[in-house]
C-alpha positions as CSV (number, residue, x, y, z in Angstrom):
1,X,-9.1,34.5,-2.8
2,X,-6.8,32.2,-4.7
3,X,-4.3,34.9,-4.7
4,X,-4.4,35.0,-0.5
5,X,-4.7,31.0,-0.5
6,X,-1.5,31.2,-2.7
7,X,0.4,33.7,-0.8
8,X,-0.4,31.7,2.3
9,X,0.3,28.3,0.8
10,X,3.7,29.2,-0.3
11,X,4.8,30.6,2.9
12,X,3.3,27.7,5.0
13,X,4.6,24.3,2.2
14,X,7.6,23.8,4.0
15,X,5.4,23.2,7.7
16,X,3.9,20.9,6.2
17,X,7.1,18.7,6.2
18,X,8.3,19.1,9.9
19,X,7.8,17.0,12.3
20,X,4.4,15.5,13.3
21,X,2.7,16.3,16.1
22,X,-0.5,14.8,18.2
23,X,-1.6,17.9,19.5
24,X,-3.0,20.7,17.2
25,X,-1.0,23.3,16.8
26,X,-1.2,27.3,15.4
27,X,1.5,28.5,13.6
28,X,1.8,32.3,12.8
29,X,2.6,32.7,8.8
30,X,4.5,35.7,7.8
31,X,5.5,37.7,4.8
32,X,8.9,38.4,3.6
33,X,8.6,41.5,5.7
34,X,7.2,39.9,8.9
35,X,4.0,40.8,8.1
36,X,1.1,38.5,9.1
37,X,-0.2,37.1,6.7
38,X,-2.7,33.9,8.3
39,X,-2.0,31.0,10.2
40,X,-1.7,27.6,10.0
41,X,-3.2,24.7,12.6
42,X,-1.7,20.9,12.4
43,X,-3.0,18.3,14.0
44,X,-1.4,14.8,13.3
45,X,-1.0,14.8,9.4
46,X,-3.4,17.4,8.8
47,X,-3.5,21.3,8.5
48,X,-6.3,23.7,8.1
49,X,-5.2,27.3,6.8
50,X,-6.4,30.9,7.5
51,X,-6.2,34.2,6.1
52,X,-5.1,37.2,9.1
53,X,-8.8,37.7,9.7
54,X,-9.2,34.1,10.4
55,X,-11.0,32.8,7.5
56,X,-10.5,29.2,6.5
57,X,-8.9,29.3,3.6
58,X,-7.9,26.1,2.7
59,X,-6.9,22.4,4.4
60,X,-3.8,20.2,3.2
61,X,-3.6,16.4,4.2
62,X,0.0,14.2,4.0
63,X,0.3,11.0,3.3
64,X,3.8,9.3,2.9
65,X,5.8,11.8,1.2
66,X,3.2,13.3,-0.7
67,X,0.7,16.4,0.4
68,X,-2.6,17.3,-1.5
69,X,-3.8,21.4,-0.7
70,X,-7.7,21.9,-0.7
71,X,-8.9,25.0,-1.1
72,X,-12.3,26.4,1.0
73,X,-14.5,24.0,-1.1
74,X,-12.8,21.1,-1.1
75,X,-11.1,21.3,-4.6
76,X,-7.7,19.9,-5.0
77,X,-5.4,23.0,-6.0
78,X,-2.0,21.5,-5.3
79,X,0.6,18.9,-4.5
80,X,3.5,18.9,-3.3
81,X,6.0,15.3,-3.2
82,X,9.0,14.9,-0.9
83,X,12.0,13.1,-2.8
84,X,15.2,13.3,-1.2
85,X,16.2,16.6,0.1
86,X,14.1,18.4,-3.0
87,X,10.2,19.3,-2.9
88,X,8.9,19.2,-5.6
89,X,5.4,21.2,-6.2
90,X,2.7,21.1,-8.7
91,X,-1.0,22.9,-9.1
């Protein structure tokens, strides 16, 4: 599961930095291949992330330049801080 959270996580971390919107919003995450791999929903600051079958996966939430990744259970598994034009992630 952490391997599919991952997978997803690191195709999806640089959504999490584009523009904000008010409405949600599903995103189709794919593999270097163009292989589905899950999806991702935002809604203001927020983003909740599923595996292809549609299994909640994990959430993220942004606050300033920083984002903290959940995973299924609520457990922080990752950050990831905006400085300048780098992103700079950590587990």
């Amino acid at each position: 599961m952490k391997k599919i959270f991952t997978a997803v996580l690191s195709g999806i971390l640089l959504l999490s930095f584009t523009s904000i919107v008010a409405a949600a919003k599903t995103e189709t995450v794919k593999d270097k291949s163009g292989r589905k791999i899950g999806t991702v929903q935002k809604s203001g600051k927020t983003a909740t992330y599923r595996d292809k079958s549609g299994k909640k996966i994990g959430t993220s939430k942004t606050s300033g330049k920083k984002t903290q990744f959940r995973d299924v259970k609520g457990k922080k598994v990752g950050t990831a801080t905006k400085s300048g034009n780098k992103t700079i992630y950590r587990d």
